[in-house]
N, CA and C atoms as a LAMMPS dump frame, in Angstrom:
ITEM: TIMESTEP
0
ITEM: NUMBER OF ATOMS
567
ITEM: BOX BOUNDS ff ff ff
-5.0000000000000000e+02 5.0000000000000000e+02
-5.0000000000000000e+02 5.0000000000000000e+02
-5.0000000000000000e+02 5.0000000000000000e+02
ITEM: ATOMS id mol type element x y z
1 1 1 N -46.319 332.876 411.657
2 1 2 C -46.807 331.883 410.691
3 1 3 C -46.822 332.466 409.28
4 2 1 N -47.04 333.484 409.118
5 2 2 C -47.528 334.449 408.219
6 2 3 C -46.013 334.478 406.805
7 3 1 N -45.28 334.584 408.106
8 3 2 C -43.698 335.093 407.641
9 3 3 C -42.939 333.695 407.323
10 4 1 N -42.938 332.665 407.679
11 4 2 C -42.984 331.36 407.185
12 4 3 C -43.409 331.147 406.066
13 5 1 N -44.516 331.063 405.831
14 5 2 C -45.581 330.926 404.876
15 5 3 C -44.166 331.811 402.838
16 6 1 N -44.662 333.249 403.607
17 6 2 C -44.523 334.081 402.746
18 6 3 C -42.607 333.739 402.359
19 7 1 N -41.775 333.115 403.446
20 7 2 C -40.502 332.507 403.029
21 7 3 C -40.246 331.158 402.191
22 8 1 N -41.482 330.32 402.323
23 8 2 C -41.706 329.403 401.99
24 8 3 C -42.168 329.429 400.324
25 9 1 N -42.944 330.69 399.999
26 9 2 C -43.168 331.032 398.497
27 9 3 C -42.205 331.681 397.711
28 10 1 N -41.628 332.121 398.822
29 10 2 C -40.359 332.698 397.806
30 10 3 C -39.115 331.56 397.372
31 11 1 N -39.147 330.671 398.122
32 11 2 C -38.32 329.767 398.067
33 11 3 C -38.718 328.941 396.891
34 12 1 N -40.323 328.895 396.89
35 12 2 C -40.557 327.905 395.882
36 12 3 C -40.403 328.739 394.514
37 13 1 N -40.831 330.144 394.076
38 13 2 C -40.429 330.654 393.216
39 13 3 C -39.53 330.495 392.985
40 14 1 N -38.186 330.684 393.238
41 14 2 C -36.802 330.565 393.074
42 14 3 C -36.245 329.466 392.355
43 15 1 N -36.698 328.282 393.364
44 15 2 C -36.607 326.886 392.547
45 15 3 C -37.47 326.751 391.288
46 16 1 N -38.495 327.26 391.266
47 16 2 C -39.184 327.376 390.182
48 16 3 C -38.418 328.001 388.875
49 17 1 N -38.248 329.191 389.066
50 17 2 C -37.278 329.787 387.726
51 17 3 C -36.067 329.637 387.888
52 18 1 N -35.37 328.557 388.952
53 18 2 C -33.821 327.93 388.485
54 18 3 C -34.153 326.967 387.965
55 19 1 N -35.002 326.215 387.998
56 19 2 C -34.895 324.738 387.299
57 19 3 C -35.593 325.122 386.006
58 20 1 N -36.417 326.198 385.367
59 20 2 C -36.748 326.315 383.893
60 20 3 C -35.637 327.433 383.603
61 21 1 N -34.396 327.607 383.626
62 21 2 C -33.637 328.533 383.504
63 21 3 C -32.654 327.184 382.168
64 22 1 N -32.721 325.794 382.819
65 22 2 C -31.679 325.416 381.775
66 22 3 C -32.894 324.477 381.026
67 23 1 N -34.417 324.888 380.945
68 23 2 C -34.949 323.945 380.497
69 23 3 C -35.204 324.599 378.655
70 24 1 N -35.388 325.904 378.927
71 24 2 C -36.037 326.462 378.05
72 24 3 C -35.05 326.929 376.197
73 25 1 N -33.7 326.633 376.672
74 25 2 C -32.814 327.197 375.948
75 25 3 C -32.214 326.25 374.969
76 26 1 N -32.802 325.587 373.87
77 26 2 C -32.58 324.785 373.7
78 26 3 C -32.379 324.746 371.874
79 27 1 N -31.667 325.055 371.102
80 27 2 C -31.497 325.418 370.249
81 27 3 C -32.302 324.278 368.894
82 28 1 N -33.326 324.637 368.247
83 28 2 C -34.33 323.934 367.577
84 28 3 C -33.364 322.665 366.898
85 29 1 N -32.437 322.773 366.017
86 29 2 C -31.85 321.904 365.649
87 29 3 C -30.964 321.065 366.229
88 30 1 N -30.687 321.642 367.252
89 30 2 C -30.271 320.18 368.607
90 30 3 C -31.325 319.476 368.986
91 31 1 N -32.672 319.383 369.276
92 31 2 C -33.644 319.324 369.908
93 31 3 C -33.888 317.89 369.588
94 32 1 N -33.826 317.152 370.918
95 32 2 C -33.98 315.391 370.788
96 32 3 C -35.163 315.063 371.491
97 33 1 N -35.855 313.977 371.815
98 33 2 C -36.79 313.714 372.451
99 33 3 C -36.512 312.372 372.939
100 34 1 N -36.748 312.211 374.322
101 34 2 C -36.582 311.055 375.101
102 34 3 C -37.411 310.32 375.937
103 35 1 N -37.492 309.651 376.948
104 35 2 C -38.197 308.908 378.031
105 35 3 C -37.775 309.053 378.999
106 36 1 N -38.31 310.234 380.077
107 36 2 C -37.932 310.172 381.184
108 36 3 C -38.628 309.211 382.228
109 37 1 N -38.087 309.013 383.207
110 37 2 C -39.308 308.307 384.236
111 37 3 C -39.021 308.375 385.732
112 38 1 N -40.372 308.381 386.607
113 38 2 C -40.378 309.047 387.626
114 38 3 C -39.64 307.73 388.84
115 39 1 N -38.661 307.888 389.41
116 39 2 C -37.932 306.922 389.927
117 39 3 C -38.034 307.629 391.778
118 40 1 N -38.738 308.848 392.201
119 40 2 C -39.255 308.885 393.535
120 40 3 C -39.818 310.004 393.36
121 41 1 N -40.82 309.901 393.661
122 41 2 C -42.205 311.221 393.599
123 41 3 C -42.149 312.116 394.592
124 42 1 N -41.977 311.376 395.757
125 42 2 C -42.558 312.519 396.697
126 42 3 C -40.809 313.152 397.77
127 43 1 N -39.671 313.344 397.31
128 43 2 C -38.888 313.295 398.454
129 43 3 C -38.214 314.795 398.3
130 44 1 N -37.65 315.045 400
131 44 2 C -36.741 315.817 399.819
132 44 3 C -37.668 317.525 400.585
133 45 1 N -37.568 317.537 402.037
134 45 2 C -37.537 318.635 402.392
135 45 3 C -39.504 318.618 402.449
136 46 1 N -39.463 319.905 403.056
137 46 2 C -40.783 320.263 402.744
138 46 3 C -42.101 320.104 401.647
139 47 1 N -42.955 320.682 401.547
140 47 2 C -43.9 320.645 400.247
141 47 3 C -43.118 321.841 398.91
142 48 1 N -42.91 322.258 399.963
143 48 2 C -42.214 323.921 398.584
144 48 3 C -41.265 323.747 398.329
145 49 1 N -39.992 322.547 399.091
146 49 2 C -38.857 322.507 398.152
147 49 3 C -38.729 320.639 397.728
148 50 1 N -39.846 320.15 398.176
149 50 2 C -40.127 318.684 397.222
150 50 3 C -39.829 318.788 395.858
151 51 1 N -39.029 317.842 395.427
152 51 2 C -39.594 317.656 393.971
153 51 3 C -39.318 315.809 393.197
154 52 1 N -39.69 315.667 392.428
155 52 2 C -39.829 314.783 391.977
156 52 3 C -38.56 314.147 391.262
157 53 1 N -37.6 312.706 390.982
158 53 2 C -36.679 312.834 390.67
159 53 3 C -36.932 311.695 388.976
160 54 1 N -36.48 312.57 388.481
161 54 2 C -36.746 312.264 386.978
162 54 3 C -35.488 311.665 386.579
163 55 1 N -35.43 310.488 385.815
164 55 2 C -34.485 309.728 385.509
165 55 3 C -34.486 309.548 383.438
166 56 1 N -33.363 310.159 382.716
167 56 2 C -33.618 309.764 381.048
168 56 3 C -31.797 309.011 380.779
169 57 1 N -32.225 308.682 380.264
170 57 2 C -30.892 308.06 379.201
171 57 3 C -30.304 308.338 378.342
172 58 1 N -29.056 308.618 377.788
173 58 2 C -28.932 309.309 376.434
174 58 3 C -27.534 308.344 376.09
175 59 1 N -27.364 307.815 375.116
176 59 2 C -26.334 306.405 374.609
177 59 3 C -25.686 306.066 375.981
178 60 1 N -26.97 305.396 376.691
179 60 2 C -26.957 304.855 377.914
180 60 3 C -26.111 305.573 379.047
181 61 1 N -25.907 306.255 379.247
182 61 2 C -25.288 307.553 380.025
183 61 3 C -26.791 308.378 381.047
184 62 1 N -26.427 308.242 382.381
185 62 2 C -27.851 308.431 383.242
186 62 3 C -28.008 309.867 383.343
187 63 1 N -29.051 310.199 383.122
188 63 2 C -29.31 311.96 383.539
189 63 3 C -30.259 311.979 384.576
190 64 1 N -29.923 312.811 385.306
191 64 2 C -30.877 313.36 386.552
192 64 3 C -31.533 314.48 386.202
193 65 1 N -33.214 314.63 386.87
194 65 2 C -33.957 316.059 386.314
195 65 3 C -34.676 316.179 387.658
196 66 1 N -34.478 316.938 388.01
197 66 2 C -35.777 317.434 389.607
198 66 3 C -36.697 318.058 388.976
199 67 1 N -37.819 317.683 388.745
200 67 2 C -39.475 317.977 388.774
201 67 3 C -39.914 318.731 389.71
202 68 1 N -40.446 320.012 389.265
203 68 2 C -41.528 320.925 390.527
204 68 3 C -42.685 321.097 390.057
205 69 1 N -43.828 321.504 390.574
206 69 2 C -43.867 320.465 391.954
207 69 3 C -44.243 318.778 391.481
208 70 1 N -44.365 318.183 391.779
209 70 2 C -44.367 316.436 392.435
210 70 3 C -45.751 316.128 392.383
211 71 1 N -47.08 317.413 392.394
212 71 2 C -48.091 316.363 392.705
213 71 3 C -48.348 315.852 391.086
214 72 1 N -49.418 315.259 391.148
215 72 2 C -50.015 314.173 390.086
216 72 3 C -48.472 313.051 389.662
217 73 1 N -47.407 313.123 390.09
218 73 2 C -46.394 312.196 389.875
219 73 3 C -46.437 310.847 390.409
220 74 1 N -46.447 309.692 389.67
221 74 2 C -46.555 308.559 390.043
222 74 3 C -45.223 307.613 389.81
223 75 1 N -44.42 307.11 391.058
224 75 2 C -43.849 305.858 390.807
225 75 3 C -43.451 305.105 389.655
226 76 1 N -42.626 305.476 388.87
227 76 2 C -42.354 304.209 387.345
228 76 3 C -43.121 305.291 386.35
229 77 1 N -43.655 306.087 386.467
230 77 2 C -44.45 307.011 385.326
231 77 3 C -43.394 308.126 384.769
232 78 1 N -43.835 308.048 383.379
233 78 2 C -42.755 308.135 382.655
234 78 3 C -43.415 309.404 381.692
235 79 1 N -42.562 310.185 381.023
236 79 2 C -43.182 311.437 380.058
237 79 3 C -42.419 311.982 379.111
238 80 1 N -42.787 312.461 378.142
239 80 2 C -41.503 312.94 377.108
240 80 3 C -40.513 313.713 377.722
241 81 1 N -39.147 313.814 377.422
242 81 2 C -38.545 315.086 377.581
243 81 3 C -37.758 315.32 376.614
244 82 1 N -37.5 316.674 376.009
245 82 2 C -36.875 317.077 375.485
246 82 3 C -35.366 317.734 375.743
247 83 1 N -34.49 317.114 374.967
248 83 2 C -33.32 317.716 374.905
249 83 3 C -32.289 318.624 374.546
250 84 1 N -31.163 318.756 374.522
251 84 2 C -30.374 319.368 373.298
252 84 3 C -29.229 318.336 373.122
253 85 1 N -29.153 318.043 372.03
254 85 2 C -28.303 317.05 371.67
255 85 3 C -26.817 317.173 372.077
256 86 1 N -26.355 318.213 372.028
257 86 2 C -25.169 318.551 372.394
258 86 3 C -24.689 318.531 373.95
259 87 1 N -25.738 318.9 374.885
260 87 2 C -25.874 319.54 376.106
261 87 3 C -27.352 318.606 376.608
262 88 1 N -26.859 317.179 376.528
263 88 2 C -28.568 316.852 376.922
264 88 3 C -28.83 317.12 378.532
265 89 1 N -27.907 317.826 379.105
266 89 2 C -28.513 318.309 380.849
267 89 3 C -29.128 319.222 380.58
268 90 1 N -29.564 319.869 379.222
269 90 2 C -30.467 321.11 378.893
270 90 3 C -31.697 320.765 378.798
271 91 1 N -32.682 320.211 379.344
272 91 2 C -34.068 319.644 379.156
273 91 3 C -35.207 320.492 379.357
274 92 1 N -36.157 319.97 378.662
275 92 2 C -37.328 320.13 379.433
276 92 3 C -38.626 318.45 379.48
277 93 1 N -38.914 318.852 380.739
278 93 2 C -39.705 318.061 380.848
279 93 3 C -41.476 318.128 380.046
280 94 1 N -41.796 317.03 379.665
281 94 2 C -43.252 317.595 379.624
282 94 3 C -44.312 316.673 379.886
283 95 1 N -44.557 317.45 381.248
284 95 2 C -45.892 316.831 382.191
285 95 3 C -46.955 316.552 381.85
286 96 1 N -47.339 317.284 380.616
287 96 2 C -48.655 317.135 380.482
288 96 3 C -48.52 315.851 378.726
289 97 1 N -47.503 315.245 378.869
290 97 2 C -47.181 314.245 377.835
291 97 3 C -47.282 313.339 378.629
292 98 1 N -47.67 312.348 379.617
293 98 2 C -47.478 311.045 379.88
294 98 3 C -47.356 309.864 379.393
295 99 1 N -47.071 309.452 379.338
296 99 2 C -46.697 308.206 378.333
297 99 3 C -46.527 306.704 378.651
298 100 1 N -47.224 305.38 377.619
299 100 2 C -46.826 304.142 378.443
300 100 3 C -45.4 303.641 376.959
301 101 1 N -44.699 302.902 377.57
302 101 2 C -43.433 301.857 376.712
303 101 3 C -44.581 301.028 376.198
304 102 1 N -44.048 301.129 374.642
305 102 2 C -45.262 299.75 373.809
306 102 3 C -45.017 298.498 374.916
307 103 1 N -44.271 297.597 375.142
308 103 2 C -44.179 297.25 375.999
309 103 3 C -45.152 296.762 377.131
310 104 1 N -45.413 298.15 377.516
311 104 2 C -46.165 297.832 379.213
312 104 3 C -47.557 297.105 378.521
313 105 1 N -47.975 296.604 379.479
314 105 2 C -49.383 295.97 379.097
315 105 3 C -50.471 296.961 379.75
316 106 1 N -51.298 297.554 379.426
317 106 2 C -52.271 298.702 379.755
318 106 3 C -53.671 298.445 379.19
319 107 1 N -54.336 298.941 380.255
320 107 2 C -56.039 298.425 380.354
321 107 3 C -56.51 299.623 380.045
322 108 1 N -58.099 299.372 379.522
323 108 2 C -58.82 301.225 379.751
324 108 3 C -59.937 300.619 380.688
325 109 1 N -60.227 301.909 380.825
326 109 2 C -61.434 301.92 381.52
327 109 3 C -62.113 303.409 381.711
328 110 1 N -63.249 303.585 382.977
329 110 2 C -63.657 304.897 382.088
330 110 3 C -63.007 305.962 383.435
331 111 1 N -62.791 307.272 382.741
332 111 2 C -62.53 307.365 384.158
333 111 3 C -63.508 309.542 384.36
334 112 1 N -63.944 309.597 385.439
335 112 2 C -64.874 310.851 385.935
336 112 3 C -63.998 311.967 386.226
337 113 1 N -64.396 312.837 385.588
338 113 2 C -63.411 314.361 386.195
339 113 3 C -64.32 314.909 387.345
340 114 1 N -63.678 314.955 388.129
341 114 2 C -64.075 315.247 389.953
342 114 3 C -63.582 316.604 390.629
343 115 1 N -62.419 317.125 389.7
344 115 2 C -62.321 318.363 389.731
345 115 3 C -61.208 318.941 388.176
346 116 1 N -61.97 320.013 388.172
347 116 2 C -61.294 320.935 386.771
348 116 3 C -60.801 322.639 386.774
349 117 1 N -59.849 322.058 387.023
350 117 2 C -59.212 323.757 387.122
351 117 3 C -58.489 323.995 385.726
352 118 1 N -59.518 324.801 384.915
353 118 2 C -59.313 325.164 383.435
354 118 3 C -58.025 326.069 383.743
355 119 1 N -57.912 326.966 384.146
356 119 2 C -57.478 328.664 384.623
357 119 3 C -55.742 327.269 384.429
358 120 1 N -55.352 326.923 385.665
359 120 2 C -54.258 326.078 386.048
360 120 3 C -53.764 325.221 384.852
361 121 1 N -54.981 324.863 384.061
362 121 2 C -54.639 323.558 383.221
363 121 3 C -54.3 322.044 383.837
364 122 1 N -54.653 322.168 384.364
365 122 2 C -54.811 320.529 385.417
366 122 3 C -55.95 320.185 386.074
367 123 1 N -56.376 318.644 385.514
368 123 2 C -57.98 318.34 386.523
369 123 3 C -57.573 317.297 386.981
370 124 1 N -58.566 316.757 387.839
371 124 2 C -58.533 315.625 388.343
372 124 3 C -59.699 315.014 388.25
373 125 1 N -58.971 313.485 388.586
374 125 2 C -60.064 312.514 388.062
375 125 3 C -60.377 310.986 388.27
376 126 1 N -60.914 310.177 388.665
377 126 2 C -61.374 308.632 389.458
378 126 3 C -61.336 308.428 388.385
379 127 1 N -61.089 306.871 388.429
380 127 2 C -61.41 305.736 387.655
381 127 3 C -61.678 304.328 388.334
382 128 1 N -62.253 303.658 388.1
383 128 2 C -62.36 302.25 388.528
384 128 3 C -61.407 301.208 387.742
385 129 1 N -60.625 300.49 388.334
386 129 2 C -60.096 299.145 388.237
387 129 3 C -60.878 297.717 388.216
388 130 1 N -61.344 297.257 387.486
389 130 2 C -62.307 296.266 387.673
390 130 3 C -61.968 294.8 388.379
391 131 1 N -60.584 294.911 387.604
392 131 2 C -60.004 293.371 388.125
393 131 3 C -59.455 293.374 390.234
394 132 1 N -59.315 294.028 390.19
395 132 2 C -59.182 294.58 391.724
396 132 3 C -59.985 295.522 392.209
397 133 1 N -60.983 295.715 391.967
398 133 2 C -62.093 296.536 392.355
399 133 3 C -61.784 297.453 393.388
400 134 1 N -61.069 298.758 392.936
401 134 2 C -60.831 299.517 393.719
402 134 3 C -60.57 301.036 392.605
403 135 1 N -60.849 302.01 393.491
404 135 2 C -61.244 302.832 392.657
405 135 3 C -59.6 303.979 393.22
406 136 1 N -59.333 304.388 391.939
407 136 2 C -58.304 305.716 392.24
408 136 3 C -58.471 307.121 391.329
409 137 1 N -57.449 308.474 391.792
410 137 2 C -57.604 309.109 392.152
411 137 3 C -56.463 309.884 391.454
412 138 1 N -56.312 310.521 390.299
413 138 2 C -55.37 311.123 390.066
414 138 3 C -55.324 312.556 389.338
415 139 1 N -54.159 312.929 389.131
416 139 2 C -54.227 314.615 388.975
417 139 3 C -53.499 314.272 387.539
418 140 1 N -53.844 315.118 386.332
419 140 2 C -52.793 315.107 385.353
420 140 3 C -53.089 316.39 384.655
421 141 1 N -51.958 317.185 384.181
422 141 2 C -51.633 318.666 383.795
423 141 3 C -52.185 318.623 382.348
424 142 1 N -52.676 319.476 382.229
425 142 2 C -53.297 319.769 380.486
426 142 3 C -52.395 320.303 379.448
427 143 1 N -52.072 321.385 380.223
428 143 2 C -50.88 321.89 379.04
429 143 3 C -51.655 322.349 377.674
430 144 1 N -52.217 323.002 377.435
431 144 2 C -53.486 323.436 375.966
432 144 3 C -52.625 324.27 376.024
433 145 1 N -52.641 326.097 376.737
434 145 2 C -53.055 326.827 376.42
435 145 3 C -54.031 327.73 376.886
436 146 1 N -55.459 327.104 375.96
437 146 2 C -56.582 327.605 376.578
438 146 3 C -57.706 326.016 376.564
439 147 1 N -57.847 325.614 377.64
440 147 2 C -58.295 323.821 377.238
441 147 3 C -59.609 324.317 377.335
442 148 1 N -60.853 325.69 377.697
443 148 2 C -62.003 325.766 378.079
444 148 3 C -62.31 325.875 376.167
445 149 1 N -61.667 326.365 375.697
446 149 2 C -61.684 326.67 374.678
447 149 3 C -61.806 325.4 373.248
448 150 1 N -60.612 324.84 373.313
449 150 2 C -60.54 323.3 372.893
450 150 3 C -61.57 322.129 373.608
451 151 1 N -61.321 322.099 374.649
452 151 2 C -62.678 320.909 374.799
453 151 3 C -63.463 321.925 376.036
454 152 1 N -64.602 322.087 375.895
455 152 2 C -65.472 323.233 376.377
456 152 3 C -66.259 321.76 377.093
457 153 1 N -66.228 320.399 377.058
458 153 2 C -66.556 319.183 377.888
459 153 3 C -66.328 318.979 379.148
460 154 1 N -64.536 319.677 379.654
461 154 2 C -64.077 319.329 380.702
462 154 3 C -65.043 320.247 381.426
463 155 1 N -65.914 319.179 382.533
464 155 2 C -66.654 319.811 383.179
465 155 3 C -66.519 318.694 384.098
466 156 1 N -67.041 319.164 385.451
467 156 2 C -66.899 318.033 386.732
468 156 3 C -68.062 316.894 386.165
469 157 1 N -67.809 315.586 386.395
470 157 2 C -68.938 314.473 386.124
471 157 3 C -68.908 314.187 384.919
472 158 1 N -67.813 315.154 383.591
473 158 2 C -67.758 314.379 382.432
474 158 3 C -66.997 313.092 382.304
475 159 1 N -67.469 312.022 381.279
476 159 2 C -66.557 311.461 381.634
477 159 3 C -64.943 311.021 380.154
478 160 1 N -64.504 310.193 380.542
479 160 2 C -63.329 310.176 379.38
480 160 3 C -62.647 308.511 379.587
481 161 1 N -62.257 308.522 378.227
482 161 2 C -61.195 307.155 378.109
483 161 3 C -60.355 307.341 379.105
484 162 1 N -60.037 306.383 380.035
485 162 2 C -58.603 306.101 380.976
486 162 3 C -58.363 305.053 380.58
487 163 1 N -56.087 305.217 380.148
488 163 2 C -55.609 304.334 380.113
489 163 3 C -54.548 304.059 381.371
490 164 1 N -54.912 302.826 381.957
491 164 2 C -53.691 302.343 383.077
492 164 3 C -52.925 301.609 382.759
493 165 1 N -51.53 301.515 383.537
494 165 2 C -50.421 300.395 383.649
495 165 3 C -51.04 299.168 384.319
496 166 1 N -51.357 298 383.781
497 166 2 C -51.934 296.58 384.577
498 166 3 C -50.618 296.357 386.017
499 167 1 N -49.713 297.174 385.966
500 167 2 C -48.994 296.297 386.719
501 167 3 C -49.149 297.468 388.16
502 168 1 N -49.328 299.332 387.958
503 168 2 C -49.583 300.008 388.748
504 168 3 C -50.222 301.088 387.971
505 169 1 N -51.861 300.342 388.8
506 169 2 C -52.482 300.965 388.029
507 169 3 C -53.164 302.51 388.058
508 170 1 N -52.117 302.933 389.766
509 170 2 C -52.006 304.504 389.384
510 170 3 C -51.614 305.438 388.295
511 171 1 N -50.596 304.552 387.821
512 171 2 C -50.039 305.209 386.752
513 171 3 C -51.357 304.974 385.187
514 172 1 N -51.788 306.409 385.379
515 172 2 C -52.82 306.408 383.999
516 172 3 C -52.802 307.585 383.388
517 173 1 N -53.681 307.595 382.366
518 173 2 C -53.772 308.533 381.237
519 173 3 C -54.979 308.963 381.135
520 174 1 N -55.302 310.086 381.09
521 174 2 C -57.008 310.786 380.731
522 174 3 C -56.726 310.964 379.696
523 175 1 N -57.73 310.459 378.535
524 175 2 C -57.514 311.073 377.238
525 175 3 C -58.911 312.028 376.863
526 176 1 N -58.842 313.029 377.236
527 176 2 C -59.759 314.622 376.73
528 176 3 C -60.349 314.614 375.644
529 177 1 N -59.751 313.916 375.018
530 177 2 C -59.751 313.999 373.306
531 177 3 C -60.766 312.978 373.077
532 178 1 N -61.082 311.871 374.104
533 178 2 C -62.262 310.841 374.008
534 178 3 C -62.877 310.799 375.031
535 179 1 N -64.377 311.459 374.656
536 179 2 C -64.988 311.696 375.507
537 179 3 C -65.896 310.497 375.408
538 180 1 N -66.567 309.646 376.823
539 180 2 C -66.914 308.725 376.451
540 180 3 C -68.913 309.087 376.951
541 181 1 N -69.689 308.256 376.755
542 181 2 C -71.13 308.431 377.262
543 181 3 C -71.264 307.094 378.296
544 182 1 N -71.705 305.71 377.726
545 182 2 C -71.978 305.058 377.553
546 182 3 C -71.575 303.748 377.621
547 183 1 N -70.217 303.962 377.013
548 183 2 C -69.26 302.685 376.247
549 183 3 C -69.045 301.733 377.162
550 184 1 N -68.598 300.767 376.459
551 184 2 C -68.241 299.661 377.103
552 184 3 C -66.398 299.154 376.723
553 185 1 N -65.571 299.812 377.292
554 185 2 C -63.917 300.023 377.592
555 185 3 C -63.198 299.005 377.8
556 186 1 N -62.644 298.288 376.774
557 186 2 C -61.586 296.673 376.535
558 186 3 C -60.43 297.273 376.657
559 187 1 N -59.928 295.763 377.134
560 187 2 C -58.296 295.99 377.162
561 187 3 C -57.626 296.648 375.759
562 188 1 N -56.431 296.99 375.973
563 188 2 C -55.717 296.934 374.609
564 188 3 C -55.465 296.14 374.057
565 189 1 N -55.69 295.999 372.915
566 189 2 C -55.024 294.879 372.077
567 189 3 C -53.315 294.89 371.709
């Protein structure tokens, strides 16, 4: 089991520094920015060689991006990525950018951090849906740096602005940056 295990991490390392091998090289003045979006979250093999399949556009021409790992990835959820203009199969993704299309129609509401792994840079966190009264459950990457440092708030039971997609309303946004007490959380205008 042991030896499984320990084949299974090496495998995921590997994939790990092949897929940031063509992300990182990206020459500043090529450097474009796009809309990727998550078109199947969870497929493909085990947990250690899963990954997520990222879909961007560039003068309508389709690019493919495999995402590692897959969790906090949602269905139709979408995030910046960066390019090189010349070479746009040179990307990087960035997870901890989520993003809605002006477009989508999106609700707030409030939503509880339930777990916070500063060290990782990723917490997790509930929110309630009011119009369907059902409560969910999601993971989203921080990406700071040092986030204990910048918001010294993220603590389990704080709480924060959540923005959702009305149409799936897994797909949401913690915003860190608004910490809420109290409030009372309207649609968007």
């Amino acid at each position: 089991m042991k030896n499984i295990v320990a084949k299974i991490t090496v495998l995921y390392i590997i994939i790990l520094v092949s897929s940031c091998d063509t992300e990182l090289k990206i020459a500043q003045e090529r450097k474009k920015i796009a809309i990727a979006t998550i078109e199947d979250p969870f497929i493909h093999g085990m947990h250690a060689s899963s990954y997520a399949l990222c879909v961007y556009y560039i003068n309508r021409q389709r690019f493919e991006y495999r995402a590692y790992p897959t969790f906090g990835m949602t269905l139709g959820e979408k995030y910046l990525i960066e390019y090189d203009s010349l070479y746009p199969d040179k990307r990087k993704l960035y997870r901890e950018k989520p993003v809605f299309l002006q477009d989508e129609k999106t609700k707030f509401t409030v939503g509880t951090i339930v777990d916070c792994h500063k060290k990782d840079e990723l917490i997790g966190f509930k929110y309630k849906v009011n119009s369907i009264e059902k409560e969910f459950e999601k993971v989203q990457i921080l990406g700071l740096g040092n986030p204990v440092k910048k918001y010294p708030q993220l603590v389990n039971g704080a709480k924060f602005v959540v923005e959702y997609w009305e149409r799936n309303p897994q797909r949401a946004i913690i915003y860190i940056n608004r910490p809420i007490k109290d409030s009372i959380i309207t649609e968007k205008k």
